[in-house]
C-alpha positions as CSV (number, residue, x, y, z in Angstrom):
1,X,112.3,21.6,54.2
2,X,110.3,24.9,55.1
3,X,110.6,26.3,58.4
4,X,107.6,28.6,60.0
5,X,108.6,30.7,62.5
6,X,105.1,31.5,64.7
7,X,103.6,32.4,67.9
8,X,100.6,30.2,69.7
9,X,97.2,32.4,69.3
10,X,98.7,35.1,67.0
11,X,97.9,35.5,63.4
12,X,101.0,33.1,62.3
13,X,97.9,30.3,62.3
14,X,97.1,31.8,59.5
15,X,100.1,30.5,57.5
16,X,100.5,27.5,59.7
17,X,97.5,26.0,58.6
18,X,98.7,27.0,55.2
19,X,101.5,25.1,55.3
20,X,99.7,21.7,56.4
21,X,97.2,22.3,53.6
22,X,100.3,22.0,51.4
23,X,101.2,18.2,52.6
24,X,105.1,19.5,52.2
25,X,107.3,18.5,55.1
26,X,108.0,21.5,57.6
27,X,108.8,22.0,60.8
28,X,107.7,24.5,63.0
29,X,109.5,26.6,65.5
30,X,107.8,28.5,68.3
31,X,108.6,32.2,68.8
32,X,106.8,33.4,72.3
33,X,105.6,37.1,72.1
34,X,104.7,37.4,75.5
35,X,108.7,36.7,76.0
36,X,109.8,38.7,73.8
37,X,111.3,36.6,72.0
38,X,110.3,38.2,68.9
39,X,113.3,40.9,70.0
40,X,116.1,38.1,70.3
41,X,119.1,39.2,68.5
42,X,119.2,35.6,66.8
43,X,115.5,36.1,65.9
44,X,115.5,39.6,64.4
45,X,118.6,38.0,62.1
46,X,116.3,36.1,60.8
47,X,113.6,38.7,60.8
48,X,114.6,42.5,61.6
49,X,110.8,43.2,62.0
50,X,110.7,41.1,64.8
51,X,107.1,40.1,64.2
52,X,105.6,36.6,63.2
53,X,104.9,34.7,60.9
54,X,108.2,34.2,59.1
55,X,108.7,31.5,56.6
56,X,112.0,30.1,55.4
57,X,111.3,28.5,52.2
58,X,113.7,27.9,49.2
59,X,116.6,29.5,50.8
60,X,114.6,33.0,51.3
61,X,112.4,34.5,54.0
62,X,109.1,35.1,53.2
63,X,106.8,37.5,55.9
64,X,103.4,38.8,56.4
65,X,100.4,36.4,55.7
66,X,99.3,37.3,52.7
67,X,102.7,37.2,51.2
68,X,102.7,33.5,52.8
69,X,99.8,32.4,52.1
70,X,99.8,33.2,48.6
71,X,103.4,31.9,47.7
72,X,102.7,28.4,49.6
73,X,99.2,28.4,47.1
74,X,101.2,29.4,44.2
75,X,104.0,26.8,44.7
76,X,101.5,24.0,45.2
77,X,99.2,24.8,42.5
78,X,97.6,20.9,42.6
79,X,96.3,22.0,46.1
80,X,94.0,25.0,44.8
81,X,94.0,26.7,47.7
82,X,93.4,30.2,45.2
83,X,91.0,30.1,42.1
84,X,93.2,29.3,38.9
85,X,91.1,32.4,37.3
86,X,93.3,35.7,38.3
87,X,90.6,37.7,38.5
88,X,89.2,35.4,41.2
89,X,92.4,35.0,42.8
90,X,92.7,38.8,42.8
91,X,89.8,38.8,44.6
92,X,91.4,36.6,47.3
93,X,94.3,38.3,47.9
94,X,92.7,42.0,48.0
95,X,90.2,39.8,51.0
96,X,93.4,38.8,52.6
97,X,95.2,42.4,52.4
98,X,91.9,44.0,54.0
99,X,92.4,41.1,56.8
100,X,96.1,42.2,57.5
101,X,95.5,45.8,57.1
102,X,92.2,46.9,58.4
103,X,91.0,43.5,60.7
104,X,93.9,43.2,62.6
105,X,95.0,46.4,63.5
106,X,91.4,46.9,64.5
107,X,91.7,44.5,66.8
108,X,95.5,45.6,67.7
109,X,94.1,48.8,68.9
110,X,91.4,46.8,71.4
111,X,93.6,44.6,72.7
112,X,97.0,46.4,73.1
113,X,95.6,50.2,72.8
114,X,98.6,51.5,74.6
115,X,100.9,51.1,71.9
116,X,98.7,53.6,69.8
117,X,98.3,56.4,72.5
118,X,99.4,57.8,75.8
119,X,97.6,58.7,78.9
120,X,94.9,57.0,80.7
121,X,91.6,58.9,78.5
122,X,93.1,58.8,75.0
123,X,94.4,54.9,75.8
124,X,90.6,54.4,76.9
125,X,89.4,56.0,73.5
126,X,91.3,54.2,71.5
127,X,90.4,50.6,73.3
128,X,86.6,51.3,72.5
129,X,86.9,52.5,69.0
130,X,89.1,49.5,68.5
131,X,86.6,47.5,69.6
132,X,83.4,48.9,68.0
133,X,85.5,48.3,64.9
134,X,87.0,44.8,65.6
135,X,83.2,43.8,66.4
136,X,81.7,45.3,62.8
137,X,84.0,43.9,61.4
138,X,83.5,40.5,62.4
139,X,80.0,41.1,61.5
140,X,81.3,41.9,57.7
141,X,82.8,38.3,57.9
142,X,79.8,36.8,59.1
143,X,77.9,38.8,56.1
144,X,80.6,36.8,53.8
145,X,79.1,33.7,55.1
146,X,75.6,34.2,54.8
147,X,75.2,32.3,51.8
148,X,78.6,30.9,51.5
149,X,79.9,27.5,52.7
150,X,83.5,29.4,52.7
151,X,84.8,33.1,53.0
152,X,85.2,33.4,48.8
153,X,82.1,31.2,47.9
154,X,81.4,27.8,47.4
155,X,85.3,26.2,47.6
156,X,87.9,26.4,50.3
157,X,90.3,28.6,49.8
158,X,93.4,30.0,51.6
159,X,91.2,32.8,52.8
160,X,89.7,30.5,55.3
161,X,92.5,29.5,57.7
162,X,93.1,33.6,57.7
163,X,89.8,34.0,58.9
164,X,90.0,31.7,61.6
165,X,92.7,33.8,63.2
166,X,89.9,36.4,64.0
167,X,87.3,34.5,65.2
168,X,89.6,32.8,67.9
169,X,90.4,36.4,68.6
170,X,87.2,37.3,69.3
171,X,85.7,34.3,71.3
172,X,88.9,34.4,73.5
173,X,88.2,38.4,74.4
174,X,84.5,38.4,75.4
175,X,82.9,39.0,72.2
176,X,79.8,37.4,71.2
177,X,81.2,35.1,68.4
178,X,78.3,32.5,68.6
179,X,75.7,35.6,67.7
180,X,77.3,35.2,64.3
181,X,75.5,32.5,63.1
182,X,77.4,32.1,59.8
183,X,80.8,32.7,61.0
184,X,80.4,30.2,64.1
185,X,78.9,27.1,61.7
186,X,81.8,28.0,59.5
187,X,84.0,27.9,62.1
188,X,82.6,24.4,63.2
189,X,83.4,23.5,59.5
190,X,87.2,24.4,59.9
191,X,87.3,22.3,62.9
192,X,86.2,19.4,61.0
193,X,88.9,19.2,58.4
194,X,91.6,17.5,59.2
195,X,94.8,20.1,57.7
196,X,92.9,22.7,60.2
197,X,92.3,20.6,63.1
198,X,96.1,19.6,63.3
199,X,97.4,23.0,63.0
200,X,95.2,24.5,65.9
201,X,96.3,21.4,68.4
202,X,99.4,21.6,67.4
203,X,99.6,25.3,68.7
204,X,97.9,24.6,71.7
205,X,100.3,21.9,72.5
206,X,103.1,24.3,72.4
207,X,101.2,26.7,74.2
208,X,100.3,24.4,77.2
């Protein structure tokens, strides 16, 4: 059985919807940030990075989204949560790297902007640079949606329950989510399926 190791409202919901959209057994187990639990002895055994999402699968510890998300798709092929054509699947993963390396640190440097600088004015800078670039690029996902049903095109892909990390982001931090018209019906389409729905209560379940 595969064991996720994740944090309620951090991007670990990214791979724990992954994982339901598998229909493999798992069980999850809760790793609170705001505790810092993350800096546990026993947890940074398991991961010396001390960050989430961690997934123990075959034996071996798999981290980072994209890494995750792309070995659950590629284990369960029957699934297709990528394209079977590479260069489309290419295309999935370079979405999902510009998600892990330009979205969320961009929001990263709103939300926590202290880690990133020191003293009151460049903290303050940072914060509002952080946040004119977590907005754009939010719009840039909304863009993706325009004539899209999901992030990649027409079909669901794995892509999608990485996207929803950002949007819950934003809506829980004051942004004006529901002025992206695309990205908020999508986000009313995650909702409705069931692998999605389950995940997201699931986490707020722990979190309550």
């Amino acid at each position: 059985m595969m064991t996720l190791y994740f944090c309620p409202g951090a991007c670990s919901l990214a791979s724990h919807i992954g994982l339901e959209e598998t229909g493999a057994p798992y069980e999850i187990k809760p790793i609170f940030l705001a505790k810092k639990e993350q800096r546990t002895e026993a947890y940074l055994k398991i991961n010396p990075r001390g960050k989430v999402p961690t997934l123990i699968a075959d034996g071996k510890t798999l981290v980072e989204n994209t890494a995750i998300l792309t070995y659950l798709s590629r284990r369960f092929p029957e699934k297709h949560l990528l394209p079977a054509d590479p260069a489309e699947e290419s295309r999935c993963i370079a979405t999902m790297c510009w998600f892990g390396g330009v979205v969320h640190p961009s929001y990263q440097h709103f939300h926590r902007p202290e880690r990133f600088a020191d003293g009151a004015a460049a903290i303050a800078a940072v914060k509002e640079a952080g946040q004119k670039a977590f907005w754009a690029n939010c719009q840039e996902i909304d863009s993706m949606l325009q004539k899209n049903d999901w992030i990649m095109g027409a079909d669901y892909t794995i892509v999608d329950a990485y996207a929803l990390v950002f949007y819950g982001w934003g809506a829980n931090n004051g942004f004006p989510m529901t002025e992206l018209s695309a990205y908020t019906a999508w986000r009313t389409r995650m909702l409705e399926r069931p692998t999605v729905k389950k995940s997201v209560d699931s986490e707020q379940a722990v979190a309550a």
